[in-house]
C-alpha positions in Angstrom: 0.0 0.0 0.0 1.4 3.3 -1.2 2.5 6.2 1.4 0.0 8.7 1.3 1.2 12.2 1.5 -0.3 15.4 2.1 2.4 18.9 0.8 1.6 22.3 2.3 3.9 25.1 1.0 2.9 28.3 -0.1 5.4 28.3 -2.9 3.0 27.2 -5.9 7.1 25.9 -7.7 8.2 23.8 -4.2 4.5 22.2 -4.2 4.5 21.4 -7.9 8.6 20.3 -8.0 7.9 17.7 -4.8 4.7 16.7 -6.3 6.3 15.7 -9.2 9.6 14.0 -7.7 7.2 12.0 -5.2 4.9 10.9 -7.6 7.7 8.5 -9.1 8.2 6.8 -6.0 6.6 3.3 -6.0 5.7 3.3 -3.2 4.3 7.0 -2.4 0.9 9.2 -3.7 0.3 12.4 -3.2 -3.6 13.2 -2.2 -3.6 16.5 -2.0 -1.6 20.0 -2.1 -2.3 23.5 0.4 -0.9 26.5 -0.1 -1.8 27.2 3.7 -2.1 26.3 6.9 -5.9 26.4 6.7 -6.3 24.3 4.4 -3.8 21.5 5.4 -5.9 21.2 8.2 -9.3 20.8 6.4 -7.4 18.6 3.6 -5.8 16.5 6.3 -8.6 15.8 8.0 -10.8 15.0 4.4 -8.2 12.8 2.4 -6.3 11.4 5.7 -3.3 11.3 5.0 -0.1 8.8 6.3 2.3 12.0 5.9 1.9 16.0 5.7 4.9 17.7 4.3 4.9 20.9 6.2 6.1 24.5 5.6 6.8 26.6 8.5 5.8 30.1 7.6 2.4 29.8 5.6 -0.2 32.5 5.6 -3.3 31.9 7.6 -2.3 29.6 10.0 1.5 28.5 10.4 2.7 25.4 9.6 3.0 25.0 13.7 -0.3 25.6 14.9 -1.2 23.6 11.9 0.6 21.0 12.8 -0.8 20.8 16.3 -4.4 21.0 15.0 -3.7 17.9 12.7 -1.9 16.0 15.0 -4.7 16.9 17.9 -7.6 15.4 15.3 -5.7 12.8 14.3 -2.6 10.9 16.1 -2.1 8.9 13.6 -0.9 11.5 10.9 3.1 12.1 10.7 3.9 15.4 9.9 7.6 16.4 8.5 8.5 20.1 8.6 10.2 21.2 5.6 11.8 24.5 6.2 14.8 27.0 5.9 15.0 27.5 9.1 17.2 26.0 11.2 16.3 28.1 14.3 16.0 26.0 17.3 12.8 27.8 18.5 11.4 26.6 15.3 12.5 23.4 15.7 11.5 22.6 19.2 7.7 24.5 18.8 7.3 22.2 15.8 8.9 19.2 17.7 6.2 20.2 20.6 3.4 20.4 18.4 3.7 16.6 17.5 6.0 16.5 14.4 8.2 13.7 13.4 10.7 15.1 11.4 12.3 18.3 10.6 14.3 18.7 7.3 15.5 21.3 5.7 14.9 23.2 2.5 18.7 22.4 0.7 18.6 18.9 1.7 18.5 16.4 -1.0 15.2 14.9 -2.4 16.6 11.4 -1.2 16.6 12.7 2.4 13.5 13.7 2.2 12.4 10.3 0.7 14.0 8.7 3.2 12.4 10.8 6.1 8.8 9.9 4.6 9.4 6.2 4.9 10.9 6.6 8.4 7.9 8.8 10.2 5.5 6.7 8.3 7.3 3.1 9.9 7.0 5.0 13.1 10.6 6.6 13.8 11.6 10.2 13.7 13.7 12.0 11.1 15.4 15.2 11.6 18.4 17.0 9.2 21.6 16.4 10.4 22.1 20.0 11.2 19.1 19.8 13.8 19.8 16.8 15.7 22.5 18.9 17.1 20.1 21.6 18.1 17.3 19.2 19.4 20.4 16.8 21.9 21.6 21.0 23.0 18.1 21.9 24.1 17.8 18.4 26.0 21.1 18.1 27.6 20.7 21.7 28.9 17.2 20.9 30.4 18.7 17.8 31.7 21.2 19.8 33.5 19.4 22.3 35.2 16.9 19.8 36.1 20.4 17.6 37.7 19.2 14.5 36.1 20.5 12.6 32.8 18.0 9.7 32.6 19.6 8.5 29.6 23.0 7.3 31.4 20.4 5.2 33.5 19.3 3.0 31.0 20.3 -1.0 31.0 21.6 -2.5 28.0 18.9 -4.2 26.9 16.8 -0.6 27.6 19.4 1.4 25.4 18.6 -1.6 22.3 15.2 -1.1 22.9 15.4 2.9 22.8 17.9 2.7 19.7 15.2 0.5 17.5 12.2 2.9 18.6 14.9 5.8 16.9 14.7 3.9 13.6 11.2 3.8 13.5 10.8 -0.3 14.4 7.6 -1.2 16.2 7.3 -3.6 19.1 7.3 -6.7 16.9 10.0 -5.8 15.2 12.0 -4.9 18.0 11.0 -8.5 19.5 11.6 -10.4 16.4 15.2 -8.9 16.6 16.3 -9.2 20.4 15.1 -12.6 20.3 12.4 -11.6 23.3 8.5 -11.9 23.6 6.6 -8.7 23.3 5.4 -8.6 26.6 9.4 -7.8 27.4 9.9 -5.1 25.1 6.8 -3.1 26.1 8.0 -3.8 29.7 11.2 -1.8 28.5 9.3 0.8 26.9 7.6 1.3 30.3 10.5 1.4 31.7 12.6 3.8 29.3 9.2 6.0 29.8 9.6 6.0 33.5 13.0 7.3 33.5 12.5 9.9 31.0 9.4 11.1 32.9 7.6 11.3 29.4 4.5 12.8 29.5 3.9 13.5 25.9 3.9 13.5 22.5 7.0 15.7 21.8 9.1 14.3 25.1 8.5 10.5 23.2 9.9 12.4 20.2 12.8 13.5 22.1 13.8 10.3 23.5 13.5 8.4 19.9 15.8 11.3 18.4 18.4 10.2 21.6 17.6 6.2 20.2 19.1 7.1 16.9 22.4 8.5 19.2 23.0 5.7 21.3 26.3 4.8 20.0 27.5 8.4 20.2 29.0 9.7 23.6 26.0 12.5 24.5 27.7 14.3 26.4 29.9 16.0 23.5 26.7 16.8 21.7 26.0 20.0 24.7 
């Protein structure tokens, strides 16, 4: 089943370009196009989309509160900002509004390809350029708040967390640890616990750290 894919840009050439590039993936569609943020919400919530490609600074309503409106009338949807910004404000509002990935506007139609397929599995995508920003804004929290959860995990927790970051779902991940399912949502309760997650974007947060676990954190500050 293809990838169904909402693009909201108001640059008539960015809609048109991606529309065209995505429409030769096998296994992608594009269902609709919005030149705002208005009317990503009312086409997200008519055609239902797997993915909404989202711009930032739209007239009418921004790409953020547009986000957080789709994402509030439907979970399910993935949204992936697509902007020039690299600002970390911009990042983290989107981040907190519910997206799943952040890329940015020079990055190569393969990445963005390639962020698609990860939301949609699940997993979280951002630019390389914004992970950077994203870890900064954590470990700083973490610091002021004197706790770094992350150096608490078990092994077995830090596998778990690292497959979450690439988008695998609990079958997956108990398929390849060898374990029964029971155990890895046992883990996700647990990884949960000790990042004191109590929403949307901190889950996001913690999947972006999965996809870092074989990197030393604390040189990411």
């Amino acid at each position: 089943m293809s990838i169904k894919i909402l693009i909201a840009d108001d640059h008539d050439i960015v809609r048109e370009g991606l529309s065209s590039l995505i429409g030769k993936q096998s296994d992608m569609e594009i269902v609709g196009q919005a030149d705002d943020g208005n009317k990503a919400l009312l086409l997200a919530m008519e055609m239902e989309p797997d993915v909404v490609i989202m711009d930032i600074c739209m007239p009418e309503l921004n790409g953020i509160e547009a986000t957080r409106r789709i994402i509030r009338e439907n979970p399910k949807v993935k949204v992936i900002a697509l902007s020039m910004h690299s600002n970390s404000i911009f990042v983290s509002d989107m981040i907190k509004a519910g997206a799943s990935g952040y890329i940015l506007k020079d990055c190569l139609f393969s990445e963005l390809v390639e962020a698609v397929r990860v939301v949609n599995n699940g997993g979280v995508y951002l630019s390389p350029g914004v992970v950077s920003l994203v870890v900064g804004d954590y470990m700083t929290r973490m610091s002021q708040e004197g706790s770094m959860p992350f150096e608490s995990l078990s092994e077995k927790e830090r596998e778990v967390l690292h497959l979450i970051g690439e988008g695998k779902n609990t079958e997956q991940i108990a398929v390849q640890l060898q374990v029964n399912i029971e155990a890895v949502e046992a883990y996700r309760r647990k990884i949960i616990e000790k990042f004191h997650s109590q929403s949307a974007a901190d889950h996001v947060r913690w999947a972006i750290l999965g996809r870092l676990t074989s990197l030393e954190l604390s040189h990411l500050g």
